[in-house]
FISE-676140 format. One record per residue (C-alpha): residue number from 1; residue in three letters; x, y, z. Coordinates in steps of 0.2 Angstrom, whole numbers. Example, Ala and Ser with C-alpha at 12.3 -4.5 7.8 and 13.67 -1.06 7.14 Angstrom:
<num:1 residu:Ala c1:62 c2:-22 c3:39>
<num:2 residu:Ser c1:68 c2:-5 c3:36>
This chain:
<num:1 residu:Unk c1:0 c2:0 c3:0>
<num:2 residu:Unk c1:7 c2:16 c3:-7>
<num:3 residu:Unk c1:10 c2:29 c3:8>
<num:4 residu:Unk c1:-3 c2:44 c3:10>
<num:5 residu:Unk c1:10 c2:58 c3:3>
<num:6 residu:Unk c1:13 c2:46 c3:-10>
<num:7 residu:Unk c1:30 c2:41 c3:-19>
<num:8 residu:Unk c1:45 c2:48 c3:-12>
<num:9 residu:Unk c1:52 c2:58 c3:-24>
<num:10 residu:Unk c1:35 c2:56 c3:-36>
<num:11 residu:Unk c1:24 c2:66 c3:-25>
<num:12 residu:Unk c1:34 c2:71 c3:-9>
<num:13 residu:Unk c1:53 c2:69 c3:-2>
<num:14 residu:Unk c1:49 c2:57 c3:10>
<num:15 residu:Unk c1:58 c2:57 c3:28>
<num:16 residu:Unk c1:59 c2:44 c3:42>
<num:17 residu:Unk c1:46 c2:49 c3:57>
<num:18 residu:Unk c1:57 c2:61 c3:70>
<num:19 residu:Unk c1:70 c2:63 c3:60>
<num:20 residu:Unk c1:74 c2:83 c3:60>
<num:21 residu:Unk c1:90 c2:81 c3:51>
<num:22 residu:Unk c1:82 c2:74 c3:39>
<num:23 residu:Unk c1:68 c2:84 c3:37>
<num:24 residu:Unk c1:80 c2:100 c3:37>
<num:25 residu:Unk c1:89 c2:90 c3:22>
<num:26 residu:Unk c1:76 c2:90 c3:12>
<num:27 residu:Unk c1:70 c2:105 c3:15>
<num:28 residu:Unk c1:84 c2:114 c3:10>
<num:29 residu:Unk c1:85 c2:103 c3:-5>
<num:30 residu:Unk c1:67 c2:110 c3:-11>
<num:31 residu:Unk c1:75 c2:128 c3:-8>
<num:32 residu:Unk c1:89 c2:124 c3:-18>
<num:33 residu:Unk c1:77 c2:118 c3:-30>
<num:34 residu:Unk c1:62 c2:127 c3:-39>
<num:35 residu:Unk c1:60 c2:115 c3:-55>
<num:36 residu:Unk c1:59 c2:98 c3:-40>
<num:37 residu:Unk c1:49 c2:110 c3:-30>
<num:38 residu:Unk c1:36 c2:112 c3:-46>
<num:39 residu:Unk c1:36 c2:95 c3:-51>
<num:40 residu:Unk c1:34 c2:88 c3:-35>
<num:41 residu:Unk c1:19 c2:102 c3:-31>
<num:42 residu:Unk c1:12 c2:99 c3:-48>
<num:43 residu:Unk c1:11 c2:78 c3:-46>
<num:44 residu:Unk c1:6 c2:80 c3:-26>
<num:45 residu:Unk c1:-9 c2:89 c3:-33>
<num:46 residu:Unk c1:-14 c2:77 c3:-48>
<num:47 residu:Unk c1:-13 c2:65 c3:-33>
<num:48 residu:Unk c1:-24 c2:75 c3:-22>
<num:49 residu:Unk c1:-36 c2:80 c3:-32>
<num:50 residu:Unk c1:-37 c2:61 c3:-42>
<num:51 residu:Unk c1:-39 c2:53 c3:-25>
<num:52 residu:Unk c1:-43 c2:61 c3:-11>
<num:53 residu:Unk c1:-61 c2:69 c3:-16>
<num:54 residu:Unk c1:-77 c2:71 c3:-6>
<num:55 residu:Unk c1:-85 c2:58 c3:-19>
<num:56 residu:Unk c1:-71 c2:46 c3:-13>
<num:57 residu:Unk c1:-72 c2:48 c3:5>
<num:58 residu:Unk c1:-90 c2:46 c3:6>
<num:59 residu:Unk c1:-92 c2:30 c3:-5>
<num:60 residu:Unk c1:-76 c2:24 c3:5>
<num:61 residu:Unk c1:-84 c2:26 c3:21>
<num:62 residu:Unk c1:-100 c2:18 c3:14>
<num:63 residu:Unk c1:-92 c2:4 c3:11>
<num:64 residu:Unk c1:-84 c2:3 c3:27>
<num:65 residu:Unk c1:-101 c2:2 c3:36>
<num:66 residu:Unk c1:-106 c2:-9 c3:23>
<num:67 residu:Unk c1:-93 c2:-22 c3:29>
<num:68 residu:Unk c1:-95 c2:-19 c3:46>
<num:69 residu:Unk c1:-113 c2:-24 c3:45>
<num:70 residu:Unk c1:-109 c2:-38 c3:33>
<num:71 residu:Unk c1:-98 c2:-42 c3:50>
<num:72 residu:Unk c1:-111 c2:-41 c3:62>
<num:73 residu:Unk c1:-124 c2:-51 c3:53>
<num:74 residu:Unk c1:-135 c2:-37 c3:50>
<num:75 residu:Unk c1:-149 c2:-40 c3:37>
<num:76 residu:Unk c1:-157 c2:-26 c3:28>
């Protein structure tokens, strides 16, 4: 399963949870940057807007309810 942010270097610079070096690393690299900056705004928010709408969510939590019914033996 893909992370959230998506693909490091794709969509995001991915760091490792509580790493502040790391984080200040790749910071800076986006400063240093502006074309990776673009590019990695610009595919961040294809992948937003392809996957993270209010159509989505809602028929994804439908389908959660649906399964936890299914679970619980609950007939319509």
């Amino acid at each position: 399963i893909p992370e959230v942010s998506g693909r490091d270097g794709e969509t995001c610079l991915a760091v490792p949870p509580g790493d502040a070096d790391a984080l200040a690393g790749a910071l800076a690299r986006l400063l240093d940057h502006p074309e990776l900056r673009a590019r990695l705004g610009a595919a961040g928010r294809e992948r937003v807007l392809a996957n993270f709408t209010w159509a989505r969510a809602a028929a994804g939590t439908a389908e959660l309810y649906r399964q936890a019914i299914i679970a619980r033996g609950v007939r319509r």
